[in-house]
N, C-alpha and C positions, 0 to 999 in steps of 0.2 A: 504493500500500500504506500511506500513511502516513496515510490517513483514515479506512483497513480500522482500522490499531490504534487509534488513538483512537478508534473506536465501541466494539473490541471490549473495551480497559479499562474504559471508559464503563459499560458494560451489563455484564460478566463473561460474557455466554454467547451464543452466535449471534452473528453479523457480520450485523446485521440490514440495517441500508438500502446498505450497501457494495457490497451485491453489488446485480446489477440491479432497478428499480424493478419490484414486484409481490412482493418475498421480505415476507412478514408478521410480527408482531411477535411474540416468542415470549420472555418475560421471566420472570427467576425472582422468586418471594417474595421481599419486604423488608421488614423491621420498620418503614421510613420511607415505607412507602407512604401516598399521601392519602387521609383517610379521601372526598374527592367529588371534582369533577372541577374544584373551584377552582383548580388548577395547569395548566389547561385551558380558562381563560375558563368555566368553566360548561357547556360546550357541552354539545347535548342528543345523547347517541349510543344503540342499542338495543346490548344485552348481548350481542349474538351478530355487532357491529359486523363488519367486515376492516379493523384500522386497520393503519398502515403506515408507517413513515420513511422516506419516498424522498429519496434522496441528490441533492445539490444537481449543477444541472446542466440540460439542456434538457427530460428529463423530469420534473423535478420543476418548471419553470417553467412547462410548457404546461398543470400540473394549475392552475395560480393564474389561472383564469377567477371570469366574478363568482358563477356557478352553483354553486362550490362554496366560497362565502362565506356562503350563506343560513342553516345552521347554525349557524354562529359569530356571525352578526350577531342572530338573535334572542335570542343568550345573554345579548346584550349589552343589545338592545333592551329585551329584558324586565323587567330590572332600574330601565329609568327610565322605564316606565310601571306599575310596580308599585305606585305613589304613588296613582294614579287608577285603578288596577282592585283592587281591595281589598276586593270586596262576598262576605261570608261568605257558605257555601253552607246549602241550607235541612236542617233536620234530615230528611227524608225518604232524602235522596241517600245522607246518612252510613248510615241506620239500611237500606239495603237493602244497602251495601256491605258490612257486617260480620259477617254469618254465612260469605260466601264467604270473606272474608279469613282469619279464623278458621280454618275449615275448611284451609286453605291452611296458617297458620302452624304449626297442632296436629300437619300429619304430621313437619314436623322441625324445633321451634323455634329448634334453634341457626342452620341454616341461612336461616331466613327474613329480610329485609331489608325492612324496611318502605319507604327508598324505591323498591326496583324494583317492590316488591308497588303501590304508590302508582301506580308513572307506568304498569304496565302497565294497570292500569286506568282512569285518566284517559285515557291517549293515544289509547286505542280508537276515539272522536267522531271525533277529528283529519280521517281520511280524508274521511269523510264528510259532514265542515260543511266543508272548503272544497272540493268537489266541485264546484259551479261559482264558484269564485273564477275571474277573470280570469291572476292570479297563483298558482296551485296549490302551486311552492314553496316561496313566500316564508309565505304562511297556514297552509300546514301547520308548517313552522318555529316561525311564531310562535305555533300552537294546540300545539305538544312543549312549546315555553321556560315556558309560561304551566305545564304539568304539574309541569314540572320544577322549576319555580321554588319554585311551593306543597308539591310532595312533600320537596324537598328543606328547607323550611324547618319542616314540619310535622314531619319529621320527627327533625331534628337534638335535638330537647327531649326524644325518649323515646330511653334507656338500653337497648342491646342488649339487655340482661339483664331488660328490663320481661317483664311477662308479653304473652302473643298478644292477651288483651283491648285492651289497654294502646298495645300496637305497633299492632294492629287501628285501633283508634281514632284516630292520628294519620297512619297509611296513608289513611284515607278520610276522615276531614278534609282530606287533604292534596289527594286525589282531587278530592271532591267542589269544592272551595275555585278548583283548578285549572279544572275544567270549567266552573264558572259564571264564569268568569274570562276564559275563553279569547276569545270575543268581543270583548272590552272591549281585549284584549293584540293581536288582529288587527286592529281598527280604530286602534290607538295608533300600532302599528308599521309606519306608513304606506311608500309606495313611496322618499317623497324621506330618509328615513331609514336603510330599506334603502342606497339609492343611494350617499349620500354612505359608509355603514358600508364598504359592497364596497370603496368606491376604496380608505379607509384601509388595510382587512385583504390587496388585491392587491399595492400597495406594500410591504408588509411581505413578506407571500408571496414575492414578486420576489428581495427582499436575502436572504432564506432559500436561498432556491434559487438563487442566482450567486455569494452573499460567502461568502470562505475561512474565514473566522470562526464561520461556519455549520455543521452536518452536512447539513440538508438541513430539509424540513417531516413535519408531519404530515398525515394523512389519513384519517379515518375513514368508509366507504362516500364514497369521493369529496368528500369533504367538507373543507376547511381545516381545522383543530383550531390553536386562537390559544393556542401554550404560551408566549410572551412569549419571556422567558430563563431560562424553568425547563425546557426539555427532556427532564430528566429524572426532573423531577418530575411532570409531564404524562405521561411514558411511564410509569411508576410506578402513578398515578391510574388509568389506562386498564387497567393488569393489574387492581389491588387491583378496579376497579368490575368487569369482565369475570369474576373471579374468584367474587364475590360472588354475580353473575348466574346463572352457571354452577351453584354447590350450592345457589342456590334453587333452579333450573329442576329440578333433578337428585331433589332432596328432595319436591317436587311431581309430582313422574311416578311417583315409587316408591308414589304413595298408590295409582296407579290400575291398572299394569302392569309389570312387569316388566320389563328390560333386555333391548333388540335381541341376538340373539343376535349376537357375536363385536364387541359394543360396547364402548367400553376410556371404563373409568372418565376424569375429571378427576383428574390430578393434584397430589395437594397441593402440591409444590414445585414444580411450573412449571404454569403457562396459557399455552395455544396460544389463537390469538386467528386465530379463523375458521380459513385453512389454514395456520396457524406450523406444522405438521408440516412439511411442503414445506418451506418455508424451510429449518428445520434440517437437515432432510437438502442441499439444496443448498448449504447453507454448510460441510457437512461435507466435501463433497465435491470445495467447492475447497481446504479446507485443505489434505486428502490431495493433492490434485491440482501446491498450489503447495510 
C-alpha cells in the first residue's frame, strides 16, 4: 500500500500503475502540463496511443525487451542526424498540402494543432517506404522521428493564435520538410546505432522496473517512453498531447457527421487515454473494496 499512496499523491486521481499492469493512464488537466513530449525524450507516439505506468516488478521488467526501445531510440537518433538531413522540401509538396489543411483548421480553429495536423500527414508514407525494409520496425521508427522532428520544429515559430493560413503553412512545411527527409533519417539511423541505443534504454528500463526509488516505467502501445527523472512531467506531456489530439480529431469529424449515437463527448477536465475508463473504474473498486 505504501506505493499505492505515493502514486496516488503523485497524480491526485486514479491509482494508476498500482494496481495490476494493463490499468491505463487517466490524468486530470494541469496548468504545468508540457507544451511537446520533451519530458518524454521526444518520443514519436499517435494521439489515440494506450500509454501506461506499469508498476515496477516482473511485469514491468519482461516489457524492457529491445522491440520496445525502437521508438524511443529514433527520438533520439533523429536529433543527430538532423545535421545531415536538412534538405528543404520542394514548393509543390507544400502548395498541394494547404487547401486540405485549411479546410481542416476552418471547421474549428481553436481546436486545430498544427503539429498533429503536420505528422498526421507526413507519417502516412511511413508504412509504405519501409514495406520491404529488412528491419520494418526500426524504419518505420525512424521515417515517425524524421515527421516529428520537422512538424515539431516547424511548428513551434507559429503562435496558436496565428490564423489557419498561417498554422497551414508551417503544418506543411513541416510535412513536407519531414517526408523528403525521411530517407536520409533511415539510412543515418543505421542498425549498429539502433543496437548500441537499445542496450543503453534496457539498462535503464531494468532499474525502472526493480529499484525502490522507482514507480515503475512507461509504455506507450508497447513501446518504452525514456521520461528520464521527470515522471511526471512525461505523464503530464502524454495527457496535454493526447488531449490536444483528441479536440482536433473531435472538431474535424463535426465538419463531416454527426456524433455516434450514445457517444460521450471528451472531457474537459480529464483525458482517458485509450481504455483509462477501465482503469478508473477498477481503481475505484479497490478503494471501496480495501
Amino acid at each position: 500500500m505504501g506505493d499505492h499512496h505515493r502514486v496516488s499523491s503523485f497524480v491526485r486521481f486514479v491509482a494508476m500503475a498500482m494496481v495490476p499492469a494493463g490499468i491505463l493512464l487517466a490524468l486530470p488537466k494541469s496548468a504545468h502540463a508540457a507544451a511537446g513530449l520533451e519530458a518524454c525524450g521526444n518520443i514519436d507516439i499517435s494521439g489515440n496511443a494506450k500509454c501506461e505506468l506499469v508498476a515496477r516488478g516482473p511485469q514491468c521488467q519482461a516489457k524492457c525487451t529491445p522491440v520496445s526501445f525502437e521508438a524511443a531510440c529514433a527520438a533520439k537518433l533523429e536529433g543527430g542526424c538532423r545535421g545531415r538531413c536538412n534538405v528543404e522540401a520542394d514548393v509543390s509538396c507544400k502548395a498541394s498540402c494547404q487547401g486540405g489543411c485549411e479546410g481542416d483548421c476552418n471547421v474549428d480553429p481553436g481546436k486545430f494543432d498544427c503539429a498533429a495536423e503536420c505528422r498526421g500527414t507526413c507519417q502516412g508514407d511511413c508504412s509504405g517506404k519501409c514495406s520491404g525494409s529488412n528491419n520494418r520496425g526500426e524504419c518505420e521508427a525512424s521515417c515517425k522521428a524524421s515527421c516529428s522532428g520537422s512538424c515539431d520544429a516547424k511548428c513551434q515559430v507559429t503562435a496558436p493564435s496565428a490564423t489557419c493560413q498561417a498554422r497551414c503553412q508551417a503544418s506543411c512545411n513541416g510535412s513536407c520538410h519531414g517526408k523528403v527527409n525521411a530517407d536520409c533519417q533511415i539510412q543515418c539511423q543505421t542498425p549498429q546505432l539502433y543496437a548500441s541505443c537499445k542496450a543503453d534504454l534496457q539498462g535503464g528500463c531494468n532499474v525502472k522496473c526493480t529499484d525502490d526509488k522507482f514507480e515503475g516505467a512507461i509504455f506507450c502501445d508497447g513501446q518504452f517512453v525514456d521520461a528520464g527523472n521527470n515522471l511526471r512531467d512525461c505523464l503530464e506531456a502524454i495527457k496535454n498531447f493526447q488531449f490536444k489530439f483528441q479536440a482536433q480529431a473531435q472538431g474535424s469529424a463535426s465538419a463531416s457527421c454527426a456524433a455516434a449515437p450514445g457517444g460521450a463527448p471528451v472531457s474537459g477536465g480529464l483525458l482517458v487515454m485509450g481504455l483509462g475508463a477501465v482503469g478508473i473504474g477498477m481503481a475505484r473498486r479497490r478503494r471501496r473494496s480495501s
